[in-house]
MARKOLMI-329174 format. One record per residue (C-alpha): y, z, x; residue number from 0; chain; residue in one letter. Coordinates in Angstrom, 1 decimal, decimal comma, always signed. Layout:
BEGIN
Y;Z;X;NUM;A;a
...
This chain:
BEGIN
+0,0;+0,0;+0,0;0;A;x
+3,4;-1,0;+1,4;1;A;x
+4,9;+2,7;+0,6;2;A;x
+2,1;+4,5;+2,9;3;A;x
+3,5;+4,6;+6,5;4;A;x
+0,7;+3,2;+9,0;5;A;x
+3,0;+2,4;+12,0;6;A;x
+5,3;+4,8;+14,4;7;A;x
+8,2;+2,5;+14,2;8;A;x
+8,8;+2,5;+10,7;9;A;x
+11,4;+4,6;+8,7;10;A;x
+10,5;+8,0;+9,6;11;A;x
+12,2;+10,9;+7,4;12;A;x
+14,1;+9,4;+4,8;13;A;x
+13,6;+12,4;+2,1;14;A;x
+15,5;+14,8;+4,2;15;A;x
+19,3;+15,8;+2,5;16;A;x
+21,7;+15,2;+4,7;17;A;x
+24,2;+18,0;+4,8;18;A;x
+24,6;+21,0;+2,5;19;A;x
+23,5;+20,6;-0,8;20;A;x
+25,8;+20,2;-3,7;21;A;x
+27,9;+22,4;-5,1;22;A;x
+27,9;+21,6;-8,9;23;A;x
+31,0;+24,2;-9,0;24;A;x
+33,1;+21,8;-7,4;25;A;x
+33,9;+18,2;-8,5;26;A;x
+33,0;+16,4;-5,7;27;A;x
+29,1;+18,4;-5,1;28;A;x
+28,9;+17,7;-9,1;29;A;x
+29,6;+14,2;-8,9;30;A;x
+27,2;+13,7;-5,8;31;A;x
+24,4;+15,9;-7,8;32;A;x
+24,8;+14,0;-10,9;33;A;x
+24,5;+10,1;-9,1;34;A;x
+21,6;+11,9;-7,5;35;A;x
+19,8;+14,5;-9,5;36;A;x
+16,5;+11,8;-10,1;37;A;x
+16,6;+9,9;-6,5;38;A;x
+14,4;+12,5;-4,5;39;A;x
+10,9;+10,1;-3,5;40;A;x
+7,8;+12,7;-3,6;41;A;x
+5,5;+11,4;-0,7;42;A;x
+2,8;+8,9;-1,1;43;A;x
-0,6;+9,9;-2,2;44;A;x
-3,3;+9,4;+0,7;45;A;x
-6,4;+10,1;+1,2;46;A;x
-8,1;+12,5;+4,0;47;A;x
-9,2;+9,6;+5,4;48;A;x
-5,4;+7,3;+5,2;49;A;x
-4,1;+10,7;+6,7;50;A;x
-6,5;+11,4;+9,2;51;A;x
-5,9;+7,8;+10,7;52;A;x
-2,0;+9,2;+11,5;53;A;x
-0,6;+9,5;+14,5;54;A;x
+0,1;+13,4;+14,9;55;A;x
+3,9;+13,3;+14,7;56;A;x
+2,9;+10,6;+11,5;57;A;x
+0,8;+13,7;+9,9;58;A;x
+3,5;+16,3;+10,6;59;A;x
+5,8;+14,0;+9,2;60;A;x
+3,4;+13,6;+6,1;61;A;x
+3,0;+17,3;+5,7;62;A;x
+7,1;+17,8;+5,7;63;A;x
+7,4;+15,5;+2,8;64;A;x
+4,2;+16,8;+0,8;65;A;x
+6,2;+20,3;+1,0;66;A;x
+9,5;+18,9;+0,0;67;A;x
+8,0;+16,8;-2,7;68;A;x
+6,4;+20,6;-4,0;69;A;x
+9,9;+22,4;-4,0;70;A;x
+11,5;+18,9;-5,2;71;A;x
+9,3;+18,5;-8,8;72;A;x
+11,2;+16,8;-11,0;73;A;x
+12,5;+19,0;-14,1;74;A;x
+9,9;+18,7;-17,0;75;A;x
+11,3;+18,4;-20,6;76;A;x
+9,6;+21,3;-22,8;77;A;x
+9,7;+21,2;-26,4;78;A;x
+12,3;+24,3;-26,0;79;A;x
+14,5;+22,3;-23,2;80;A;x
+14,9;+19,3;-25,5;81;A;x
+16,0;+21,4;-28,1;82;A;x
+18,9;+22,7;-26,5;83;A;x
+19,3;+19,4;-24,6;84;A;x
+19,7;+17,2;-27,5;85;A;x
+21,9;+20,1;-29,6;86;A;x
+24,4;+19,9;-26,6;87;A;x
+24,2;+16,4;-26,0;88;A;x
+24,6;+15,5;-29,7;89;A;x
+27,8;+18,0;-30,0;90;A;x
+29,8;+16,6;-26,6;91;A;x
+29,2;+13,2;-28,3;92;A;x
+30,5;+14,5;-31,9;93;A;x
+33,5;+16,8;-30,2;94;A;x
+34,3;+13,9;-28,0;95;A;x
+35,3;+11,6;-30,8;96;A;x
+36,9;+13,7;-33,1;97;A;x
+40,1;+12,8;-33,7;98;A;x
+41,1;+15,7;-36,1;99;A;x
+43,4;+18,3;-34,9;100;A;x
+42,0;+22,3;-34,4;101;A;x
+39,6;+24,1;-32,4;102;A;x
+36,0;+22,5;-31,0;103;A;x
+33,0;+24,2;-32,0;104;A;x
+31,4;+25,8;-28,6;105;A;x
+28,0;+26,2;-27,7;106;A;x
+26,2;+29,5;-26,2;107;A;x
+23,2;+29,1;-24,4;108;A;x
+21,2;+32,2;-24,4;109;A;x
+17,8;+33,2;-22,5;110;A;x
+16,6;+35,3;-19,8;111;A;x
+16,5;+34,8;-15,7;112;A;x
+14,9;+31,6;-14,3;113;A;x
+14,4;+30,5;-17,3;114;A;x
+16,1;+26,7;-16,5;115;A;x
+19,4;+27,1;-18,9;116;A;x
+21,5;+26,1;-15,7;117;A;x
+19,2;+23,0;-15,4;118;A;x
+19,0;+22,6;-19,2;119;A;x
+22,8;+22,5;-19,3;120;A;x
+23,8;+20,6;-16,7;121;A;x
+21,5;+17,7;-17,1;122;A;x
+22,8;+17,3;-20,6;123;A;x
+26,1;+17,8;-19,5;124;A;x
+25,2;+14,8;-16,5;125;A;x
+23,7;+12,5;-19,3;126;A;x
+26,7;+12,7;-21,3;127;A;x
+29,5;+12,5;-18,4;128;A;x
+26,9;+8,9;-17,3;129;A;x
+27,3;+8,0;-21,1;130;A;x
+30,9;+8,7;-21,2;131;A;x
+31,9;+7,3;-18,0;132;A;x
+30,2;+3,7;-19,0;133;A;x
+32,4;+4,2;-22,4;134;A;x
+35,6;+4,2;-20,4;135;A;x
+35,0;+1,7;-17,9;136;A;x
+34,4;-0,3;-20,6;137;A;x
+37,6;+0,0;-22,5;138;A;x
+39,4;+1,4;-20,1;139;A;x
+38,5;-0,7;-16,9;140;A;x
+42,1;+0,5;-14,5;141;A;x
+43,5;+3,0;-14,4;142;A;x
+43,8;+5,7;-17,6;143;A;x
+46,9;+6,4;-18,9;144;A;x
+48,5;+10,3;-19,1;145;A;x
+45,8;+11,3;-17,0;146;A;x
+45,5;+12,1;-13,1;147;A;x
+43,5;+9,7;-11,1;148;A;x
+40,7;+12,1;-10,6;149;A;x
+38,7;+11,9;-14,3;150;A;x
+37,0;+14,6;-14,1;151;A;x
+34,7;+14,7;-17,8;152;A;x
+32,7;+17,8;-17,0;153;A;x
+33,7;+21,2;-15,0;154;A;x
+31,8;+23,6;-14,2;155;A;x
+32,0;+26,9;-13,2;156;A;x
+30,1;+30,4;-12,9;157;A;x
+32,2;+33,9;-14,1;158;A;x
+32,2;+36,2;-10,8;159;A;x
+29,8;+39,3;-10,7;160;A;x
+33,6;+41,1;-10,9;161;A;x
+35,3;+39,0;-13,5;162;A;x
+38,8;+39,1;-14,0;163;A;x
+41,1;+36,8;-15,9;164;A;x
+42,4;+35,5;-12,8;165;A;x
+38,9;+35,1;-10,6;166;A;x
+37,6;+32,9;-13,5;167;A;x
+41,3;+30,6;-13,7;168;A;x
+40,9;+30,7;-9,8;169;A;x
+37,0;+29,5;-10,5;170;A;x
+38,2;+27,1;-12,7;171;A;x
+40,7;+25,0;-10,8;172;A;x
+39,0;+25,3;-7,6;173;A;x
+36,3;+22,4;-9,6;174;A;x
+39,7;+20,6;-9,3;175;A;x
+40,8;+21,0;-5,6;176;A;x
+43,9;+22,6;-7,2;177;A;x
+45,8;+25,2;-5,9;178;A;x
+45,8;+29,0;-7,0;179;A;x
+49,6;+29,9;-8,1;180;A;x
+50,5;+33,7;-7,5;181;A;x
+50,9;+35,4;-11,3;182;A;x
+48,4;+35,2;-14,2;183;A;x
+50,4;+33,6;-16,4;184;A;x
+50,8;+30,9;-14,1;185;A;x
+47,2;+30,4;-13,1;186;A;x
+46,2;+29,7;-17,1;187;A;x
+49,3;+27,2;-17,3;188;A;x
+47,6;+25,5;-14,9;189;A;x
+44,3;+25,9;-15,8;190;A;x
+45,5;+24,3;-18,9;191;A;x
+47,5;+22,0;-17,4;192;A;x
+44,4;+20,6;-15,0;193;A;x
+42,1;+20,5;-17,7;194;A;x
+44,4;+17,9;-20,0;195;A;x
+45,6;+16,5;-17,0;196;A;x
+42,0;+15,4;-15,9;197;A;x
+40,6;+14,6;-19,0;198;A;x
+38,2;+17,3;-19,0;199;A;x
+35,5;+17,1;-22,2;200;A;x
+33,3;+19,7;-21,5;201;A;x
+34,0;+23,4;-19,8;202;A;x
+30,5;+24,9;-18,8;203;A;x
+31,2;+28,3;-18,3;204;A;x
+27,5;+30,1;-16,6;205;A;x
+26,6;+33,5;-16,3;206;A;x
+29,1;+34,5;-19,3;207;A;x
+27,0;+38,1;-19,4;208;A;x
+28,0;+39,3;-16,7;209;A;x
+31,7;+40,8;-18,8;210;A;x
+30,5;+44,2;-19,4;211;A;x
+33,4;+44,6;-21,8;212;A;x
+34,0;+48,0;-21,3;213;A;x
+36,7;+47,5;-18,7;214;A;x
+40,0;+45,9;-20,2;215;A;x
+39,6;+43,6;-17,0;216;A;x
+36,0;+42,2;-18,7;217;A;x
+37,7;+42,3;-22,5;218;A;x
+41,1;+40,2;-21,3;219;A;x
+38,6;+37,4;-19,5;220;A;x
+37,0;+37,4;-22,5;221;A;x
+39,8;+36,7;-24,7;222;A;x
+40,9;+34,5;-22,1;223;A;x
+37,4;+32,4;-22,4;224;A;x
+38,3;+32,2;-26,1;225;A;x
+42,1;+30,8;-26,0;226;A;x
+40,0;+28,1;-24,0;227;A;x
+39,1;+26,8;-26,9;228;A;x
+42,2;+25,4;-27,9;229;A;x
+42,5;+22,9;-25,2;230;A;x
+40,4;+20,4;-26,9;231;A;x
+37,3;+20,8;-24,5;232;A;x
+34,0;+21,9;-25,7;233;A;x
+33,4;+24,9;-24,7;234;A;x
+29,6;+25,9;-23,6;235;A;x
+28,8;+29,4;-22,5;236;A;x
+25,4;+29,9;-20,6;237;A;x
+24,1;+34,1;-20,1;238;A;x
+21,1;+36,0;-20,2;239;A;x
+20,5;+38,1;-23,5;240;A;x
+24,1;+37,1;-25,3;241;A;x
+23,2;+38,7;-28,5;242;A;x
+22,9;+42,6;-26,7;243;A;x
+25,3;+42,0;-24,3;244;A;x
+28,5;+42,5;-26,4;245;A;x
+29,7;+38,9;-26,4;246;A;x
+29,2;+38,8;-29,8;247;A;x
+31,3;+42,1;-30,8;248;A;x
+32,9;+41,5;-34,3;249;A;x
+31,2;+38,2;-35,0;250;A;x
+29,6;+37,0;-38,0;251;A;x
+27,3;+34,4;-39,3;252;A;x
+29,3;+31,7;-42,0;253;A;x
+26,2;+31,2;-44,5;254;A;x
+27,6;+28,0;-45,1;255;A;x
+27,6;+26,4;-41,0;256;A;x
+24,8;+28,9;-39,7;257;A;x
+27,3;+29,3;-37,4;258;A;x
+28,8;+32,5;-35,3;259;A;x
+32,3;+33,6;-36,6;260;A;x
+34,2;+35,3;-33,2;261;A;x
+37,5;+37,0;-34,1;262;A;x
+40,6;+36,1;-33,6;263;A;x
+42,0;+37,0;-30,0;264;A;x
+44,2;+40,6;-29,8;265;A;x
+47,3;+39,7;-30,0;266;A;x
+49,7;+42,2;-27,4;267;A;x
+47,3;+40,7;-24,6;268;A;x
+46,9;+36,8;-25,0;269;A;x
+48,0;+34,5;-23,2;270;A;x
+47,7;+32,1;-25,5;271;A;x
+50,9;+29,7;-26,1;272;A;x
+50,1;+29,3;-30,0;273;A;x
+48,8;+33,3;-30,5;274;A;x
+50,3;+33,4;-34,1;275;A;x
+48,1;+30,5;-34,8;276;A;x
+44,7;+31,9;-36,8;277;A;x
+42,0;+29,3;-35,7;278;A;x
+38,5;+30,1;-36,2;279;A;x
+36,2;+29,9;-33,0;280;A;x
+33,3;+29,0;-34,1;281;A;x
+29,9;+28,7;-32,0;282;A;x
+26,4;+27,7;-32,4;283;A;x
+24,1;+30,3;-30,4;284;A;x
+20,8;+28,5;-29,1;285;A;x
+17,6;+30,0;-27,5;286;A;x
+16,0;+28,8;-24,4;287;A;x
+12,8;+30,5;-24,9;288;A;x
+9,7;+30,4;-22,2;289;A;x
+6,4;+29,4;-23,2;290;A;x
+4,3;+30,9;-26,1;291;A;x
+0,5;+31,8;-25,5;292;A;x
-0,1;+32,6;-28,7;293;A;x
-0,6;+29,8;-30,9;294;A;x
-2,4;+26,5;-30,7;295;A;x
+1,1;+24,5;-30,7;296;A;x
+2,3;+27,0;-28,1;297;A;x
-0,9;+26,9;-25,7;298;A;x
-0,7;+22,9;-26,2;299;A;x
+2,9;+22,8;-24,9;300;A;x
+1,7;+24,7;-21,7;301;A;x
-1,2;+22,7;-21,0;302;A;x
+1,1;+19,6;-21,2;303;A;x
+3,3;+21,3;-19,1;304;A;x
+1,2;+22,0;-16,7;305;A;x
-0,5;+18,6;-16,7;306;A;x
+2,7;+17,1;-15,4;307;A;x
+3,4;+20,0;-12,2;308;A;x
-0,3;+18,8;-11,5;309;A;x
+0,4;+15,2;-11,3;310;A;x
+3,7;+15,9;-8,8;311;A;x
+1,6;+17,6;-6,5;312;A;x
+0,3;+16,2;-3,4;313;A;x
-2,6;+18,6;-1,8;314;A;x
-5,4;+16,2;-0,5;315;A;x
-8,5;+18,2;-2,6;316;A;x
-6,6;+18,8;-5,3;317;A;x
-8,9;+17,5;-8,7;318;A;x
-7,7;+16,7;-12,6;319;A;x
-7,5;+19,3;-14,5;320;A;x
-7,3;+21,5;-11,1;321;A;x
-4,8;+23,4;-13,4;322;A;x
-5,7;+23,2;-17,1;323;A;x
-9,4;+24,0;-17,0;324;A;x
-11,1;+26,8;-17,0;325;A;x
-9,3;+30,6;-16,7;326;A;x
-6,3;+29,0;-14,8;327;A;x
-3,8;+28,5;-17,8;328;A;x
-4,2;+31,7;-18,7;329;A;x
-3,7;+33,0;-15,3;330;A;x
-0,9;+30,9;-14,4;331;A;x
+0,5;+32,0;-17,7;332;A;x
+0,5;+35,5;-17,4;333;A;x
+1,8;+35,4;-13,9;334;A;x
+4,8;+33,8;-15,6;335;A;x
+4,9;+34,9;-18,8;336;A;x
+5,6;+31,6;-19,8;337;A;x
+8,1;+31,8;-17,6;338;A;x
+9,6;+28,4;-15,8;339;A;x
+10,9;+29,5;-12,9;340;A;x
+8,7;+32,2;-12,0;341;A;x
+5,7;+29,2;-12,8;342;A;x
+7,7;+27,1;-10,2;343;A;x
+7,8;+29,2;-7,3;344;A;x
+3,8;+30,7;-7,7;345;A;x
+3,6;+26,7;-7,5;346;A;x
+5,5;+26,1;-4,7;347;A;x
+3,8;+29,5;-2,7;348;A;x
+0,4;+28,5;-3,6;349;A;x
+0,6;+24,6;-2,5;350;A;x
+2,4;+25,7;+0,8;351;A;x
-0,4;+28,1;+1,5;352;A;x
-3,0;+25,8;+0,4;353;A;x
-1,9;+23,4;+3,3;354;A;x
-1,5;+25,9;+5,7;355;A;x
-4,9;+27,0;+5,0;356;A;x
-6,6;+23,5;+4,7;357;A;x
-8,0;+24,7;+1,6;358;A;x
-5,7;+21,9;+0,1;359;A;x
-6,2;+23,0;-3,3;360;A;x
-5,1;+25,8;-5,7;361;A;x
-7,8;+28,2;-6,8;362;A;x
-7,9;+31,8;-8,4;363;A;x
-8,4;+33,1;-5,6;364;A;x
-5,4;+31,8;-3,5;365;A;x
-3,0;+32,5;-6,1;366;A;x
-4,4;+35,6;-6,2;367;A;x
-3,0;+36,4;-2,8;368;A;x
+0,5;+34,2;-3,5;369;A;x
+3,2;+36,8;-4,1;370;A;x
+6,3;+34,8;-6,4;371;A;x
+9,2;+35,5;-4,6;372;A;x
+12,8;+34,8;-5,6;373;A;x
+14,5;+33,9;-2,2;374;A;x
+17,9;+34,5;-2,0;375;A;x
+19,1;+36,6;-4,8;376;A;x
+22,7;+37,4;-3,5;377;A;x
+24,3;+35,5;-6,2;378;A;x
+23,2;+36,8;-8,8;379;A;x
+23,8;+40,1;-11,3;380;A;x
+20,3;+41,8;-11,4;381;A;x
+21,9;+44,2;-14,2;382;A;x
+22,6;+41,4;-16,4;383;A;x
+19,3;+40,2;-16,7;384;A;x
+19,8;+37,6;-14,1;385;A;x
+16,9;+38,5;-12,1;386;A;x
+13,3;+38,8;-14,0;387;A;x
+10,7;+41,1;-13,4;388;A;x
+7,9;+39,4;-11,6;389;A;x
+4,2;+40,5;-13,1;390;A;x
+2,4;+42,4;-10,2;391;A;x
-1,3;+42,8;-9,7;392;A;x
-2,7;+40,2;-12,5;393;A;x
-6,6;+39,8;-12,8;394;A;x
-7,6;+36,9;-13,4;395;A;x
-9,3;+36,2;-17,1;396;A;x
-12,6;+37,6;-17,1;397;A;x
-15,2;+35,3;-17,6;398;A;x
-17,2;+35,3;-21,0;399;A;x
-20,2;+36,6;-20,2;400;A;x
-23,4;+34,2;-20,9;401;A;x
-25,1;+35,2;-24,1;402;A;x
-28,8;+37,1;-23,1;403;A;x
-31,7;+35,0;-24,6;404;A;x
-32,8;+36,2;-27,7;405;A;x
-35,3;+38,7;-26,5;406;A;x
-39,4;+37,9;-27,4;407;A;x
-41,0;+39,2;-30,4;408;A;x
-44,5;+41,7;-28,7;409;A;x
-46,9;+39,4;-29,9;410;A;x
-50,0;+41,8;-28,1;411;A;x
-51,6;+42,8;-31,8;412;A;x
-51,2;+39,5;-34,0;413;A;x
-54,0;+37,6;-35,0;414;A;x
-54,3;+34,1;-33,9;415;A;x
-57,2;+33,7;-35,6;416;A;x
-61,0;+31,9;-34,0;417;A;x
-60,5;+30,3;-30,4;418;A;x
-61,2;+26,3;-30,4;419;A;x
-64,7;+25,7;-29,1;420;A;x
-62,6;+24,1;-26,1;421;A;x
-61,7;+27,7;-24,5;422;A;x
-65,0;+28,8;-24,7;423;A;x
């Protein structure tokens, strides 16, 4: 095959990133993670054989992109990721055309640590900025008018562990390259101004649960978050556990939308230019839930799931239905609880120690021994939620024991009546 490298002097190398890897929080990393995000090659599938016939720099080589083609598996839909997906993708379309004047309706995307709502979000976000983009350079092929030359359709940002009305402005225009004036009240005028200015659609605000709300610092960013609302952008808020985490204080359900209700901002501490304004901020709240063992549906989801992490893998024993036979989906399950980021990294471990072994293949018994670990968790708010507790010391499913033979009837004292002639 013309993709399987047989000769030294061939490309060598070519799925190595070059340079520090995006960062989505700033236009430019978004922009290059977005034309991007589905280009990474896995390596080719050989055979012991194929790889055996390598030169030795050829078969480390090999084994580099086998590992980077493990901790580079594509993202897998699950009937809970489209869900969300086409919810968001469907309302940036709607808000994106509505000419009407008044607030957006927001999104919140809820769900607990590793769970892939970042991925969830962005990638719909990405789909719709490549849809929107093609929309404009269609109608609008130069330049567009009342707008800066940097379009910018979707920013995002993360609220810092500390948040403060000001870190999250300063969060906020540094997606823009813009500069950080000295008071508050400057900082939102030009958050607002950069966000009309650039053309800005969608405002992806992550890890919204870390405002504790009981410091006036939390409850202003909060309020602030809300006024954001008004600049025609669709507002989508990403946390873990939104419902308990006070986000929701004062909120209701309309019966009519199915829709949460937030109140309107306090009034002695907005910002807002058009505070005497009552506008309803209305937001749909959406659950990215992990996998469910417990029903036919639920285990079918998983197996499918699973199906497709063993067809990205590239271990050189590795057999069909290496994964979904057996005790394995149930072990892989409760390692994870159903869990896709905690199911990615035992995947990730186990394959790496499978090749380091030479066993080549993932078994019970080398999971067994495969902690999950988290790597670096600096980032992130472990008393939010952020960080999930990893199942330790799982058994794997006993096996059904083999049903016993039915045992033999004593047949010492019944009569089989005259012996044939024959036995005599």
């Amino acid at each position: 095959m013309a993709d399987r490298p047989t000769q030294d002097e061939s490309p060598l190398a070519q799925f190595l990133r070059l340079g520090p890897r995006p960062d989505r929080t700033r236009h430019e990393g978004w922009q290059q993670w977005r034309l991007t995000r589905d280009a990474f090659i896995p390596a080719p599938r050989l055979s012991l054989r194929e790889y055996d016939a390598l030169s030795p720099r050829r078969k480390g080589l090999h084994d580099m992109h086998r590992t980077a083609s493990h901790v580079n598996m594509r993202l897998q839909e699950t009937p809970m990721s489209t869900k969300v997906a086409d919810l968001m993708l469907g309302r940036l379309q709607n808000n994106a055309v509505r000419f009407a004047p008044g607030t957006l309706d927001g999104l919140m995307l809820n769900g607990g640590g590793f769970q892939g709502k970042t991925e969830t979000a962005c990638r719909a976000a990405a789909a719709f900025e490549d849809m929107w983009r093609e929309v404009y350079r269609q109608l609008l092929p130069g330049s567009m008018p009342g707008t800066r030359d940097l379009f910018v359709p979707v920013a995002y940002c993360r609220l810092p562990v500390r948040a403060t009305p000001k870190a999250l402005c300063k969060n906020i225009l540094d997606v823009y390259g813009n500069p950080h004036p000295g008071t508050l009240d400057d900082l939102v005028r030009a958050v607002r101004d950069s966000i009309r200015d650039h053309n800005t659609t969608a405002l992806l605000i992550d890890d919204v649960t870390r405002l504790r709300l009981h410091r006036q610092d939390d409850q202003d960013t909060l309020d602030l978050i809300r006024e954001l609302m008004d600049l025609n952008v669709t507002l989508v808020l990403i946390g873990v556990d939104i419902p308990k985490s006070g986000l929701l204080r004062g909120a209701y359900v309309d019966a009519r939308t199915n829709q949460y209700v937030l109140p309107d901002i306090r009034r002695g501490k907005s910002h807002n230019e058009a505070a005497d304004t009552q506008t309803d901020r209305r937001f749909d709240l959406v659950d990215l839930d992990p996998f469910d063992y417990t029903t036919p549906i639920g285990i079918a989801a998983f197996l499918d799931h699973l199906t497709g992490i063993e067809d990205q893998l590239r271990l050189f024993r590795a057999t069909a239905g290496m994964l979904t036979s057996g005790s394995m989906p149930e072990y892989l399950f409760r390692r994870s609880r159903g869990i896709v980021g905690l199911l990615r990294r035992l995947i990730e471990a186990g394959c790496t120690g499978a090749i380091a072994s030479g066993e080549e293949r993932l078994s019970l018994e080398l999971l067994r021994s495969t902690p999950i670990r988290l790597g670096n968790l600096d980032d992130l708010d472990a008393e939010t939620g952020e960080v999930p507790d990893i199942p330790q010391d799982v058994p794997p499913p006993a096996t059904p024991a083999k049903k016993s033979a039915r045992r033999s009837r004593n047949t010492v004292f019944d009569d089989r009546g005259e012996r044939p002639a024959a036995d005599g």
